[in-house]
PDB file of N, CA, C and O in Angstrom:
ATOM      1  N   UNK A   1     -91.367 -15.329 208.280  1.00  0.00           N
ATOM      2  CA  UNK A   1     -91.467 -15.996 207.011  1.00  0.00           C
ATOM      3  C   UNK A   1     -90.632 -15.224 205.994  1.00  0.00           C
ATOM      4  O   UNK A   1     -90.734 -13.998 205.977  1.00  0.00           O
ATOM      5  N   UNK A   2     -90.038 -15.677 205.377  1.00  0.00           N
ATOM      6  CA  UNK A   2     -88.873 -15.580 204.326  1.00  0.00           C
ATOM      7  C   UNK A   2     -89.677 -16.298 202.740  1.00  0.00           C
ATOM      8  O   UNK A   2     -90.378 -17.303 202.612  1.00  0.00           O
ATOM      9  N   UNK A   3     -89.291 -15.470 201.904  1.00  0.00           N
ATOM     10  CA  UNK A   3     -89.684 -15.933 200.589  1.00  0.00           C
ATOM     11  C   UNK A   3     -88.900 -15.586 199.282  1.00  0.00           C
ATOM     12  O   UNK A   3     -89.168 -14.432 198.945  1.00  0.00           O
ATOM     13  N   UNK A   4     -87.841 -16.323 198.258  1.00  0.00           N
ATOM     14  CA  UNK A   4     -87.535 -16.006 197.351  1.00  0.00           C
ATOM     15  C   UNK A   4     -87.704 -16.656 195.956  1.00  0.00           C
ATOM     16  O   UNK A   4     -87.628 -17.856 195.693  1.00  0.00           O
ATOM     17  N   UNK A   5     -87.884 -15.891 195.331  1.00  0.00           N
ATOM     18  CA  UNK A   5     -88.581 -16.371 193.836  1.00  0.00           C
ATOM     19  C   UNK A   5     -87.669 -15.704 192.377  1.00  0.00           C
ATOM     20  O   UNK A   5     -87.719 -14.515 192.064  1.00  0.00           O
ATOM     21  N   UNK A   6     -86.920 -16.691 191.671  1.00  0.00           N
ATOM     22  CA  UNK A   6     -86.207 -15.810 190.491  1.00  0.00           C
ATOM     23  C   UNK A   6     -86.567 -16.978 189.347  1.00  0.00           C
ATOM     24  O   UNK A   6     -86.189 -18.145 189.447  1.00  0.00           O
ATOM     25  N   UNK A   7     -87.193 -16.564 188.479  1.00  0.00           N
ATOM     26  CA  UNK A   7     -87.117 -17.583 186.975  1.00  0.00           C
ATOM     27  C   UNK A   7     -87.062 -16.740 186.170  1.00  0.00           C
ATOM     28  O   UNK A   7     -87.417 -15.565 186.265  1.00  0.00           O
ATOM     29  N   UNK A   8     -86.446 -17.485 185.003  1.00  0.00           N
ATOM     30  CA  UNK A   8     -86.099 -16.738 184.063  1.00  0.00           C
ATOM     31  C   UNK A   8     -85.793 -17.912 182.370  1.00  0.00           C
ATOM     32  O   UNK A   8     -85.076 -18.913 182.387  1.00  0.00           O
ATOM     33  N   UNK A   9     -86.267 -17.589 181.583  1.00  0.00           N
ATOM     34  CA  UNK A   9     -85.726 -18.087 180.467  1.00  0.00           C
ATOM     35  C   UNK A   9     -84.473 -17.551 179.551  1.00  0.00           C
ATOM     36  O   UNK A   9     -84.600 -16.629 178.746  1.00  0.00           O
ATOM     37  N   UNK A  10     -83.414 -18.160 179.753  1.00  0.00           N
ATOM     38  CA  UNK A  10     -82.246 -17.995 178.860  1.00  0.00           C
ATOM     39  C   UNK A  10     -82.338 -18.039 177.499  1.00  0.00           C
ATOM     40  O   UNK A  10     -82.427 -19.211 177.135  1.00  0.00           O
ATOM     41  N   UNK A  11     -82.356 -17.187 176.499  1.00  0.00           N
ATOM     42  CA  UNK A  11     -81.969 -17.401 175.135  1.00  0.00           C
ATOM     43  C   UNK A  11     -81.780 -18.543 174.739  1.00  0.00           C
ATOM     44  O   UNK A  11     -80.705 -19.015 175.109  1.00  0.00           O
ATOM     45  N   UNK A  12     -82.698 -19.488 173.835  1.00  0.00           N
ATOM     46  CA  UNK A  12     -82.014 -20.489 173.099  1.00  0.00           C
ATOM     47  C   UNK A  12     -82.293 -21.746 174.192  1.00  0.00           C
ATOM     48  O   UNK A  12     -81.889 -22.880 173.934  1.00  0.00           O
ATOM     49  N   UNK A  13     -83.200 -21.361 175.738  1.00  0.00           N
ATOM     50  CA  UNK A  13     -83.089 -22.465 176.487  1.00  0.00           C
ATOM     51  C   UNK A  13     -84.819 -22.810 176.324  1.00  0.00           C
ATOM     52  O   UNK A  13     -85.873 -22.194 176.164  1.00  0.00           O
ATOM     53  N   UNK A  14     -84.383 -24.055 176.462  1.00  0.00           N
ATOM     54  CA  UNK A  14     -86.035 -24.388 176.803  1.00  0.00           C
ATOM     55  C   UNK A  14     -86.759 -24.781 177.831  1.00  0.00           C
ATOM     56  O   UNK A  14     -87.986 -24.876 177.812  1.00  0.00           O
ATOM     57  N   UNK A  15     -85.814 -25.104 179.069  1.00  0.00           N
ATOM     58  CA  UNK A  15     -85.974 -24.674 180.551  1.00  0.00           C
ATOM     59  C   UNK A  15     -85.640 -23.698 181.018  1.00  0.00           C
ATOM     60  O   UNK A  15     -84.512 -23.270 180.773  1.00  0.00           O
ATOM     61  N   UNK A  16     -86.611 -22.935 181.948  1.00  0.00           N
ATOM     62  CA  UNK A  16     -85.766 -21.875 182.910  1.00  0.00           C
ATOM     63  C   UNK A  16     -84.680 -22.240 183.697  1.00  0.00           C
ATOM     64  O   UNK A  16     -84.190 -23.369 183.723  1.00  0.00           O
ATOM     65  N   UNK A  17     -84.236 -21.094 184.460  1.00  0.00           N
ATOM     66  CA  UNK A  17     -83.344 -21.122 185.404  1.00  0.00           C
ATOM     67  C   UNK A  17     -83.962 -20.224 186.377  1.00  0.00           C
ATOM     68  O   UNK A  17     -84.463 -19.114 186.197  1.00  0.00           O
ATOM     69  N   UNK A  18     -83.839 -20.872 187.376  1.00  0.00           N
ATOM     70  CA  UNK A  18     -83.759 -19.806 188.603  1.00  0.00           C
ATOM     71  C   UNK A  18     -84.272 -20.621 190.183  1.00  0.00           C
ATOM     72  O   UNK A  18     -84.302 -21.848 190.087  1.00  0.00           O
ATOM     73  N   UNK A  19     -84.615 -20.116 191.407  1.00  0.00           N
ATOM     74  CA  UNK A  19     -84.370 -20.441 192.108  1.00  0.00           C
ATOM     75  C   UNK A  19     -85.649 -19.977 192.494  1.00  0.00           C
ATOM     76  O   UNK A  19     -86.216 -19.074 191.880  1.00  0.00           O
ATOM     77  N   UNK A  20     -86.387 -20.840 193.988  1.00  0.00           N
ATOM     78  CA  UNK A  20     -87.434 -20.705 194.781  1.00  0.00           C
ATOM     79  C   UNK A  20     -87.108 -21.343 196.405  1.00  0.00           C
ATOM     80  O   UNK A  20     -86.977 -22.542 196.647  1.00  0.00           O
ATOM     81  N   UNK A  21     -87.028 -20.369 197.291  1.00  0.00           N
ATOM     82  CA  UNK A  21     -87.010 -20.702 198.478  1.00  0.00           C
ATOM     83  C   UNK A  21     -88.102 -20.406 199.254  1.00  0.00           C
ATOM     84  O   UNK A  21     -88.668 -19.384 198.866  1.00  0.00           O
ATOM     85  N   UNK A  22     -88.673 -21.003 200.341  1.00  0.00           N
ATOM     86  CA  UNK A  22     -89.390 -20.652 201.373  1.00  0.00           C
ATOM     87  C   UNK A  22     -89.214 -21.117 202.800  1.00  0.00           C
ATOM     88  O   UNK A  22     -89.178 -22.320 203.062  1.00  0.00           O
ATOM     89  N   UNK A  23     -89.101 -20.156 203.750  1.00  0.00           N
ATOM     90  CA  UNK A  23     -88.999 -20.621 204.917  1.00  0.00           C
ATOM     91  C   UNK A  23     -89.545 -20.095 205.674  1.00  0.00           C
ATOM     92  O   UNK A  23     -89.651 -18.869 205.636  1.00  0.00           O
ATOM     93  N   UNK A  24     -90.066 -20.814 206.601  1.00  0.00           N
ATOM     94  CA  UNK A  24     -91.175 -20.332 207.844  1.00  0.00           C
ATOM     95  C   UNK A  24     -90.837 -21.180 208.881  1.00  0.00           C
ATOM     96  O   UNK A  24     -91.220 -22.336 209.057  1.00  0.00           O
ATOM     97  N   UNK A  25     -89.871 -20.316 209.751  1.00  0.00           N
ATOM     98  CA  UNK A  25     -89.068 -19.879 210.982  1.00  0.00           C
ATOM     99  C   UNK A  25     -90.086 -20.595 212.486  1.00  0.00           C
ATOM    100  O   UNK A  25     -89.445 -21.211 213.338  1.00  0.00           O
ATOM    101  N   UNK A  26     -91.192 -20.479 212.613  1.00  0.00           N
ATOM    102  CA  UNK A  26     -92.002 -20.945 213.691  1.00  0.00           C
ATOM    103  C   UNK A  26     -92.654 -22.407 213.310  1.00  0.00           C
ATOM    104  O   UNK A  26     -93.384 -23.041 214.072  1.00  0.00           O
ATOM    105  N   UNK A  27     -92.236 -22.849 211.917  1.00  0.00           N
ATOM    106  CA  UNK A  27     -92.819 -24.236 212.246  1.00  0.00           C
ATOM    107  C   UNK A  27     -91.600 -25.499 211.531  1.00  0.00           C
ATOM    108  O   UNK A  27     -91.756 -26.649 211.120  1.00  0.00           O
ATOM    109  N   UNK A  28     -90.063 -24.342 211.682  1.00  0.00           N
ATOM    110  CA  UNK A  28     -88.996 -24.985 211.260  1.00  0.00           C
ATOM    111  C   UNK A  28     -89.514 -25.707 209.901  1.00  0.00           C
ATOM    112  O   UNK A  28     -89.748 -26.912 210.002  1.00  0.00           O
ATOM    113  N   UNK A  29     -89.637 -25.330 209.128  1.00  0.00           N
ATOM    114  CA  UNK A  29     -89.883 -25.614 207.710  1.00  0.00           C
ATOM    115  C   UNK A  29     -89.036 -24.606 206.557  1.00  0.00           C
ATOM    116  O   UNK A  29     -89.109 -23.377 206.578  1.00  0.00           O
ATOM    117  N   UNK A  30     -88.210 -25.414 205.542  1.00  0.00           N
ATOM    118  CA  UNK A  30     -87.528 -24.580 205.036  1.00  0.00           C
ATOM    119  C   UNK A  30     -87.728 -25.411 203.398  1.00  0.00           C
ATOM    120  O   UNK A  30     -87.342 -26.545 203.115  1.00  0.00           O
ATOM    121  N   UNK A  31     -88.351 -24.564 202.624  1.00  0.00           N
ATOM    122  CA  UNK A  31     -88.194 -25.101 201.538  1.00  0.00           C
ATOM    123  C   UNK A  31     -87.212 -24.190 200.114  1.00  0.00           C
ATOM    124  O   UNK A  31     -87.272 -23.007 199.778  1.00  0.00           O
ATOM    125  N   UNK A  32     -86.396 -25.298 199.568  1.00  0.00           N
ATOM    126  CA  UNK A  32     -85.467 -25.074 198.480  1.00  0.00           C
ATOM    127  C   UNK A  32     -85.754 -25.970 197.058  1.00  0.00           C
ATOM    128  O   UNK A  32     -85.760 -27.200 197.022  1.00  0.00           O
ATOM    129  N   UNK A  33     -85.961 -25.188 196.045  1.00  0.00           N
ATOM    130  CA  UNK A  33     -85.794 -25.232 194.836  1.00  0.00           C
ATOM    131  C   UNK A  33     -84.700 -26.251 193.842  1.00  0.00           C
ATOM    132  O   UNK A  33     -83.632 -25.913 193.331  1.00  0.00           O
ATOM    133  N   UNK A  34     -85.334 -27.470 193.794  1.00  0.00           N
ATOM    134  CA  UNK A  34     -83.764 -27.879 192.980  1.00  0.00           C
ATOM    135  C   UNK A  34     -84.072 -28.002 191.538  1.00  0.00           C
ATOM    136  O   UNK A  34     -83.102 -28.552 191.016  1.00  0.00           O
ATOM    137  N   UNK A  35     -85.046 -27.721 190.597  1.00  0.00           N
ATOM    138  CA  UNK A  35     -85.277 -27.733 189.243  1.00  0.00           C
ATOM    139  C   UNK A  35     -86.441 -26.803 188.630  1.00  0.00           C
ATOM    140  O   UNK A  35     -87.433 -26.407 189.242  1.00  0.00           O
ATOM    141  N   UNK A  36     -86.172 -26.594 187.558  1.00  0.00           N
ATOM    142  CA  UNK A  36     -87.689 -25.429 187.198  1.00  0.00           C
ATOM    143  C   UNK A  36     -88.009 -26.210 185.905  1.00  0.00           C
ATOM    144  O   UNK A  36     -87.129 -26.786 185.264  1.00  0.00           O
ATOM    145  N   UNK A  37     -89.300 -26.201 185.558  1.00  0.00           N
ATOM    146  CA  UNK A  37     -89.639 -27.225 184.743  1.00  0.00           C
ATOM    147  C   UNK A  37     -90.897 -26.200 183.777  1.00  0.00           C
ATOM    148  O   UNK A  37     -91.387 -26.457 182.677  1.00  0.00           O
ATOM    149  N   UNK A  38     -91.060 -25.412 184.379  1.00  0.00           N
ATOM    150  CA  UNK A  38     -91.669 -24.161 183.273  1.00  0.00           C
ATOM    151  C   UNK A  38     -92.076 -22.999 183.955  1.00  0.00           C
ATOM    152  O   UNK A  38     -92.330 -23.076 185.157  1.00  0.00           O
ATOM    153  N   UNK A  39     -92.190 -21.714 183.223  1.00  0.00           N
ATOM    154  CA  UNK A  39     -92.160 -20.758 184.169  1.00  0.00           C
ATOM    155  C   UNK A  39     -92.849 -20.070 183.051  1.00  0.00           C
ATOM    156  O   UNK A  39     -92.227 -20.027 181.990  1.00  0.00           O
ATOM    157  N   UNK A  40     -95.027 -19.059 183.144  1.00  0.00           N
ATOM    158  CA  UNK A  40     -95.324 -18.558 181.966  1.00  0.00           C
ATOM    159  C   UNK A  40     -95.855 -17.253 182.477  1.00  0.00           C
ATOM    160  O   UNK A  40     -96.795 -17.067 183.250  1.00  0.00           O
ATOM    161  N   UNK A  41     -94.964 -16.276 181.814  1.00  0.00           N
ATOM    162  CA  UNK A  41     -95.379 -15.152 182.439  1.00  0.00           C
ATOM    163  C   UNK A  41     -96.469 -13.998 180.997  1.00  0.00           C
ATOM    164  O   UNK A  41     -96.102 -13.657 179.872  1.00  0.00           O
ATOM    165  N   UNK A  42     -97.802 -13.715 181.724  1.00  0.00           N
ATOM    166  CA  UNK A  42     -98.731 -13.210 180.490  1.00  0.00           C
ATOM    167  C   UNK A  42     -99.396 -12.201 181.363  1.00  0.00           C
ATOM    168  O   UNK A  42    -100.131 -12.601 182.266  1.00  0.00           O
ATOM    169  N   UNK A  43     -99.183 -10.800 181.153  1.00  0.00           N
ATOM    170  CA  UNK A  43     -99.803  -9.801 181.124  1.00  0.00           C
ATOM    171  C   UNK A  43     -99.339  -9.130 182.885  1.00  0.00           C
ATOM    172  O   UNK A  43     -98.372  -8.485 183.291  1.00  0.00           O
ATOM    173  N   UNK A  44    -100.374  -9.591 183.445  1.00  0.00           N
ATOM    174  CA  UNK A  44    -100.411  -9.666 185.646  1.00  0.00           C
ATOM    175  C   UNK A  44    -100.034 -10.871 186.047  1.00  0.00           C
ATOM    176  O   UNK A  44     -99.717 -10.920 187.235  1.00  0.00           O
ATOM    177  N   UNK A  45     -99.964 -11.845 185.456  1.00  0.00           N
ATOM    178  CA  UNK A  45    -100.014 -13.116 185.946  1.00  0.00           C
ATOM    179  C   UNK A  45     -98.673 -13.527 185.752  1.00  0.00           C
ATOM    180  O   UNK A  45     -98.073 -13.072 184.779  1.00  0.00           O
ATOM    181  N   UNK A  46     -97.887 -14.619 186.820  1.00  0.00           N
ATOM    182  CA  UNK A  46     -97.113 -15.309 186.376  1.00  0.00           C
ATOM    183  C   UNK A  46     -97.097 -16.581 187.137  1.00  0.00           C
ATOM    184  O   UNK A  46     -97.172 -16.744 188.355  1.00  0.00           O
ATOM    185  N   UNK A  47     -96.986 -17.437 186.198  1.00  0.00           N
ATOM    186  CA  UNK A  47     -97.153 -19.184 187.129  1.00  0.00           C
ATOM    187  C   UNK A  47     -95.382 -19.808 186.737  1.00  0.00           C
ATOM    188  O   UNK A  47     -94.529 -19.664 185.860  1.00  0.00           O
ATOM    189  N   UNK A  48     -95.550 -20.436 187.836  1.00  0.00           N
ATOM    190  CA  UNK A  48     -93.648 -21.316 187.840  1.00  0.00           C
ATOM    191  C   UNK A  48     -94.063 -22.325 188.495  1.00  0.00           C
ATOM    192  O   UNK A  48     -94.729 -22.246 189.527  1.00  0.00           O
ATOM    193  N   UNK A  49     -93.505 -23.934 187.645  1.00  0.00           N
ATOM    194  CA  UNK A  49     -93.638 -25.205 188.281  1.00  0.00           C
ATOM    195  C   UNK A  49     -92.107 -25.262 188.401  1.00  0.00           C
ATOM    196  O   UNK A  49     -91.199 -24.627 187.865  1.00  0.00           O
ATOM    197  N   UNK A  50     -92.155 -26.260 189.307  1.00  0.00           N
ATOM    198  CA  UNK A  50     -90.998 -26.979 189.608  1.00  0.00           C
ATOM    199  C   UNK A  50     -91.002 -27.925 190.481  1.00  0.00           C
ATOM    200  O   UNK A  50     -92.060 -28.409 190.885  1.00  0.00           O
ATOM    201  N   UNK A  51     -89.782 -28.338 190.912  1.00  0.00           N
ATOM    202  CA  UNK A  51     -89.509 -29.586 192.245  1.00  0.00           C
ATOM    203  C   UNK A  51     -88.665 -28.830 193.522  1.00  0.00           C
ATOM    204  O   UNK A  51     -88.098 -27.768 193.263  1.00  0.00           O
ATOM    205  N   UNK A  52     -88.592 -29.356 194.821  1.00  0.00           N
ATOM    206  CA  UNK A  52     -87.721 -29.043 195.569  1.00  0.00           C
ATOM    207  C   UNK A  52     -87.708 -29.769 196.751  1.00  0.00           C
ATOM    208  O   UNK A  52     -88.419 -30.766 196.876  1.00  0.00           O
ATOM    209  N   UNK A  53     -87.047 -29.414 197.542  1.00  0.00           N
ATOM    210  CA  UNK A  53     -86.976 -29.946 199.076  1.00  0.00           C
ATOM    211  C   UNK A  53     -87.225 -29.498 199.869  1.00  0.00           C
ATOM    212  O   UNK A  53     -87.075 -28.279 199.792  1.00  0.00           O
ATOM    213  N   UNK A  54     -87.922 -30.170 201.575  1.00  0.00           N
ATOM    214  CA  UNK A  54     -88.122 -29.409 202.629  1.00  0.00           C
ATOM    215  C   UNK A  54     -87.307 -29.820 203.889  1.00  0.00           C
ATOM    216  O   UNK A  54     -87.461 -30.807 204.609  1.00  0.00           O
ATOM    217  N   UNK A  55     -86.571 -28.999 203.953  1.00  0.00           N
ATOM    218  CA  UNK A  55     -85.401 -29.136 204.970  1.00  0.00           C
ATOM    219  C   UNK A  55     -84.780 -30.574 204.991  1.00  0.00           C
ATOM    220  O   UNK A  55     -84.752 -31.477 205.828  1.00  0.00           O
ATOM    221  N   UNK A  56     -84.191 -30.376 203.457  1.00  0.00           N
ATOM    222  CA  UNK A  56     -83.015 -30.931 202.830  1.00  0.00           C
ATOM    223  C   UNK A  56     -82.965 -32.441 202.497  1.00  0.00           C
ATOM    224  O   UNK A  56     -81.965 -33.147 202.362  1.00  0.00           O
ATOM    225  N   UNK A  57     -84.882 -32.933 202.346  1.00  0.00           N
ATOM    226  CA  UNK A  57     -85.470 -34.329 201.734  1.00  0.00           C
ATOM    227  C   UNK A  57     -85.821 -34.130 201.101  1.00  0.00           C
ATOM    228  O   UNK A  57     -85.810 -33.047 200.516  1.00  0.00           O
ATOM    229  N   UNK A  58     -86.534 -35.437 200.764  1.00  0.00           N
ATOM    230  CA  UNK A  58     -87.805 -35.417 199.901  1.00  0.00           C
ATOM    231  C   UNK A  58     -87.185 -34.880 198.137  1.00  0.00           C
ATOM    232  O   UNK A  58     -86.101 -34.450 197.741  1.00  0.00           O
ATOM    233  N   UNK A  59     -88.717 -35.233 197.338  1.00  0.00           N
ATOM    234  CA  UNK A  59     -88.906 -34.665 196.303  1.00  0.00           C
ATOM    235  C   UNK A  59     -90.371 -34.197 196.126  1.00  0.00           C
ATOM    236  O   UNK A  59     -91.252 -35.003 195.830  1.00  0.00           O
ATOM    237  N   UNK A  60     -90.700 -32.420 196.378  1.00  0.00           N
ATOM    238  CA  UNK A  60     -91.952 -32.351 196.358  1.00  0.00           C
ATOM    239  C   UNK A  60     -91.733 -31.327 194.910  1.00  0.00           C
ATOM    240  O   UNK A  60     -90.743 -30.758 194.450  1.00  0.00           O
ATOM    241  N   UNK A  61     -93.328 -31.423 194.422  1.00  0.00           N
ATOM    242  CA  UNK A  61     -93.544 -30.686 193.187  1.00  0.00           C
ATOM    243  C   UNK A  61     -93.907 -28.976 193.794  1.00  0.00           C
ATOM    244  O   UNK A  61     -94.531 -29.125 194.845  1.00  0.00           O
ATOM    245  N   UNK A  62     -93.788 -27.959 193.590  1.00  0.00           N
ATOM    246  CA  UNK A  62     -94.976 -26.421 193.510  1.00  0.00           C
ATOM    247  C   UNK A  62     -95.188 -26.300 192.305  1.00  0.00           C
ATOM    248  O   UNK A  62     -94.635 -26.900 191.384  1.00  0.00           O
ATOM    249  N   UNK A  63     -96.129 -25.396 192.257  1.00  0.00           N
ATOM    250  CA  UNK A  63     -96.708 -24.064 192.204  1.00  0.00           C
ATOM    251  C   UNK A  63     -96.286 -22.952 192.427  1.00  0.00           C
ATOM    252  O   UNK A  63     -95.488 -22.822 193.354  1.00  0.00           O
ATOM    253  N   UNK A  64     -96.552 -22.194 191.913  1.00  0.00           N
ATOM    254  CA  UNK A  64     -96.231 -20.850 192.009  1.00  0.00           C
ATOM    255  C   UNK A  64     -96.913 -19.995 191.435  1.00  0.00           C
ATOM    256  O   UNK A  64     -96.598 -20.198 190.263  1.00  0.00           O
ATOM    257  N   UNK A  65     -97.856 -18.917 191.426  1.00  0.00           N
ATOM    258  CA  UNK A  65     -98.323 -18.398 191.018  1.00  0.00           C
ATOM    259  C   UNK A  65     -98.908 -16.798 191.281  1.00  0.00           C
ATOM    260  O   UNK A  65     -99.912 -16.706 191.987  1.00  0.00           O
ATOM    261  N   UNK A  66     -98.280 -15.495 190.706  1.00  0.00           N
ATOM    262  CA  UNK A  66     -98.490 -14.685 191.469  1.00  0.00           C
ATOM    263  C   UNK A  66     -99.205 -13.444 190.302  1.00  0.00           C
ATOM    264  O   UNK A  66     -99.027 -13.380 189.085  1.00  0.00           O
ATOM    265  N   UNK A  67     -99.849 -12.756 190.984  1.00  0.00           N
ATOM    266  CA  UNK A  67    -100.752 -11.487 190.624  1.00  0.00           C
ATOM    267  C   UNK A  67    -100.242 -10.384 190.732  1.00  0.00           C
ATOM    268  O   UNK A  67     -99.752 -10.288 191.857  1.00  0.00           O
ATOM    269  N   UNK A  68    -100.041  -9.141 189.912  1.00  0.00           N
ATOM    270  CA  UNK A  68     -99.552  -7.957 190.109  1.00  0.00           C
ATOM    271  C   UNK A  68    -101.025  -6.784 190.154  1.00  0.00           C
ATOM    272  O   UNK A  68    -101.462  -6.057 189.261  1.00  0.00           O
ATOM    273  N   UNK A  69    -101.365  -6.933 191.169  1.00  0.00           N
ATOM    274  CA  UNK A  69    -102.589  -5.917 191.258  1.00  0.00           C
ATOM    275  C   UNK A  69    -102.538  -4.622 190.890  1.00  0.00           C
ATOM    276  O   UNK A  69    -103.514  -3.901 191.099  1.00  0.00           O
ATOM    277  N   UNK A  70    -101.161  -4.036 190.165  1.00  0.00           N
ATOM    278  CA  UNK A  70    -101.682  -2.706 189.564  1.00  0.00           C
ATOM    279  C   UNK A  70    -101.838  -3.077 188.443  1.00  0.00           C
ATOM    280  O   UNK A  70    -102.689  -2.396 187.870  1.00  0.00           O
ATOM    281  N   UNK A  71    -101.216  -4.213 187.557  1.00  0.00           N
ATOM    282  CA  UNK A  71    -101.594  -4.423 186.090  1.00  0.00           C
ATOM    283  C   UNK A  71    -103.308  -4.803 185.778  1.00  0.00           C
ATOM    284  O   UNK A  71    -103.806  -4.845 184.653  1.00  0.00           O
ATOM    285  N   UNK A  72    -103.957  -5.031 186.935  1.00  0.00           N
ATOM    286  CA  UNK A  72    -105.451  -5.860 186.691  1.00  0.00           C
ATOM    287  C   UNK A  72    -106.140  -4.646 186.655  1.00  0.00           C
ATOM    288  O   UNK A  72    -107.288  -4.758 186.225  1.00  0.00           O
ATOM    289  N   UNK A  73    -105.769  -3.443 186.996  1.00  0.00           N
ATOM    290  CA  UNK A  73    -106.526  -2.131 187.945  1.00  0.00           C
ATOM    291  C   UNK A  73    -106.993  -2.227 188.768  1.00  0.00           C
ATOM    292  O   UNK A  73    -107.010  -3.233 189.478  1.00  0.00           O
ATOM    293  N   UNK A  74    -107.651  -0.986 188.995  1.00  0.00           N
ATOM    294  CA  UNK A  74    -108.642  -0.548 190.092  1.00  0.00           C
ATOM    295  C   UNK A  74    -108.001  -1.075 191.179  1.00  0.00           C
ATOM    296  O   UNK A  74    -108.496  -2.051 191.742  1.00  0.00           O
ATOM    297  N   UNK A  75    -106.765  -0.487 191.646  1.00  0.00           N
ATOM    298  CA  UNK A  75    -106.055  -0.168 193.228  1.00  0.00           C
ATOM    299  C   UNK A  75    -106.091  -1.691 193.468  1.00  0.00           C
ATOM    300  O   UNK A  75    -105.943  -1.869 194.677  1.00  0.00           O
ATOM    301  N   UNK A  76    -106.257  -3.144 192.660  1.00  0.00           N
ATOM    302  CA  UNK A  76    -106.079  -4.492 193.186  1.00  0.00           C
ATOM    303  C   UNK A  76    -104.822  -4.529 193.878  1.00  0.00           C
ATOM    304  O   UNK A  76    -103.899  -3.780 193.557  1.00  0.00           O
ATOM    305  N   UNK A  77    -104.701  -5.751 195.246  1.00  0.00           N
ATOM    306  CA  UNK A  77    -103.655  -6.103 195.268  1.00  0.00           C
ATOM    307  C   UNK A  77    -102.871  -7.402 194.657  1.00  0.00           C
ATOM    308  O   UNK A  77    -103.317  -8.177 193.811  1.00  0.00           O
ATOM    309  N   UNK A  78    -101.596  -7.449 195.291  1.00  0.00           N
ATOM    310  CA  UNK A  78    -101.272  -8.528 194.606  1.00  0.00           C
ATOM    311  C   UNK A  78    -101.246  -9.624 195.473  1.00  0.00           C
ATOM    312  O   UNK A  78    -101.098  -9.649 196.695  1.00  0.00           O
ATOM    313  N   UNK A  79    -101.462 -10.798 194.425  1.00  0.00           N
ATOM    314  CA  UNK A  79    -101.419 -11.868 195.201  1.00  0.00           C
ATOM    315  C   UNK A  79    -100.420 -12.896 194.732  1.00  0.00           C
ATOM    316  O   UNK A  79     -99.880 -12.823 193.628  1.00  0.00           O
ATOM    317  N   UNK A  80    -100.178 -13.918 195.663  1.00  0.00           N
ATOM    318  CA  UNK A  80     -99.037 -14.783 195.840  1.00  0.00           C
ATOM    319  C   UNK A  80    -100.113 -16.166 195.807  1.00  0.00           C
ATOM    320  O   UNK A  80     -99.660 -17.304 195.925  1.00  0.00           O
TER     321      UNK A  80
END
C-alpha cells in the first residue's frame, strides 16, 4: 500500500492545491486526486475534501482526515 497526501492553500486562493493518491497493490485499486475543494488544518487535526478517480473512472468524493499524536500528548499515535 502506497499513500500520498499534499494540500495546501496559496495566498489570495480560495481553493487549495495539491494532490491525493492511494494505491493498494493486492486488490489492484489505485486511487488519484483530480480536485481539492477544502482542506482545514487546526491544532493535531487536519481534514481535506475532495474528488478523484479509481483506476482512471469514475467521480468519487474523500475524506481525509489525519491526527498527529504527539500534538494531542501522552505518547498518542497518529491516525489516518
Amino acid at each position: 500500500m502506497d499513500f500520498d497526501f499534499d494540500a495546501r492553500y496559496r495566498k489570495d486562493e480560495p481553493v487549495p492545491t495539491g494532490s491525493t493518491s492511494f494505491k493498494f497493490s493486492a486488490a489492484n485499486l489505485h486511487f488519484e486526486s483530480t480536485s481539492c475543494d477544502w482542506f482545514n488544518c487546526s491544532r493535531a487535526r487536519a481534514v481535506y475534501r475532495g474528488t478523484g478517480t479509481i483506476n482512471g473512472a469514475g467521480d468519487f468524493a474523500f475524506l481525509l482526515a489525519a491526527l498527529d499524536g504527539d500534538d494531542i500528548g501522552g505518547g498518542a499515535v497518529d491516525r489516518l
